[in-house]
C-alpha positions as CSV (number, residue, x, y, z in Angstrom):
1,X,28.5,-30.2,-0.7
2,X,27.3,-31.9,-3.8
3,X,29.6,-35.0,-5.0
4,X,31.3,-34.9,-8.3
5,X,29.4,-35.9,-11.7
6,X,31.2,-37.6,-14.4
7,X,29.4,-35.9,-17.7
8,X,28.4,-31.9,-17.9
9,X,24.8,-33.3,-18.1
10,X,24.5,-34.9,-14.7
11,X,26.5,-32.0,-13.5
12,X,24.6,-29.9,-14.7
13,X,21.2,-31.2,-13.2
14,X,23.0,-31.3,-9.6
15,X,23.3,-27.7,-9.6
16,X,20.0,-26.7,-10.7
17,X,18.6,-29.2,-7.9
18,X,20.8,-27.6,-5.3
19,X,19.8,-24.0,-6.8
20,X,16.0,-25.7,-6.9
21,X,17.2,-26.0,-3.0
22,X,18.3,-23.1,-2.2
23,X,15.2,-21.1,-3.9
24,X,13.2,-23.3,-2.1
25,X,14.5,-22.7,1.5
26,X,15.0,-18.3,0.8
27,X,11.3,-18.6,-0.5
28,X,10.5,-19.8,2.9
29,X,12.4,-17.3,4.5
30,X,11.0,-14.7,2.4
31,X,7.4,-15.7,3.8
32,X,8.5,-16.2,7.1
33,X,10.2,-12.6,7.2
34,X,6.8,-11.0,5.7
35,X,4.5,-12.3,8.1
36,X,6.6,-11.1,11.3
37,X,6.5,-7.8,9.7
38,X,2.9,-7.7,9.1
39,X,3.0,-8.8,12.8
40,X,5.0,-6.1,14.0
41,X,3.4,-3.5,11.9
42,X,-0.2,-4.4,13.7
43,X,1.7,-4.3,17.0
44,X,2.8,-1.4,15.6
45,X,-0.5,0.1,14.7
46,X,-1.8,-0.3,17.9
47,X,0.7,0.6,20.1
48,X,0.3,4.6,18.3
49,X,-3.3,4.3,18.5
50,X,-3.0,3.3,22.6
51,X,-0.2,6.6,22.7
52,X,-2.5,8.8,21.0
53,X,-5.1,8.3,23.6
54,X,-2.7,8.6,26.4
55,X,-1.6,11.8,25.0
56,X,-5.1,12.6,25.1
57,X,-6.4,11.4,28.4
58,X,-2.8,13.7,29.6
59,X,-4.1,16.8,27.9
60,X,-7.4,16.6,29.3
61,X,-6.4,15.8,32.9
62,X,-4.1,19.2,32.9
63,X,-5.3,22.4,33.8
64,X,-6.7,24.7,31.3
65,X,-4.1,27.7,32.2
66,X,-0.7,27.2,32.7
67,X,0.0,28.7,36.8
68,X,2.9,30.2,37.5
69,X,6.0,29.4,39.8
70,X,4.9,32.6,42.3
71,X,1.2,31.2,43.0
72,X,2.7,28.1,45.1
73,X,4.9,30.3,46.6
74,X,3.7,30.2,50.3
75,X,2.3,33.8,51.8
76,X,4.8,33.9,54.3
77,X,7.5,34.6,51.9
């Protein structure tokens, strides 16, 4: 904590330098917390664009018409 100032004036000044401080450091933070989620949204991004073409790669590698459950029932049944 900041030590105790005999006049208003120097008090005063040792607050705005530990509000100067604390500005300074949250400013920091505030940049630091924008570029991870500017990161993640690219991560983001592509991780839709790779599950879009899964989806798609899935819907072309399944049959055309849907079969029903009595086709693979074996002929002996």
């Amino acid at each position: 904590m900041m030590e105790v100032s005999d006049s208003p004036a120097a008090w005063a000044q040792d607050r705005l330098t530990e509000l100067e401080t604390k500005l300074a450091f949250a400013e920091d933070l505030l940049d630091t917390l924008n570029q991870t989620v500017i990161r993640q949204q690219g991560q983001l991004d592509l991780m839709q664009q790779q599950l879009r073409l899964l989806h798609q790669r899935l819907q072309e590698a399944q049959p055309a018409e849907a079969r029903s459950l009595r086709e693979d029932i074996p002929p002996h049944y």
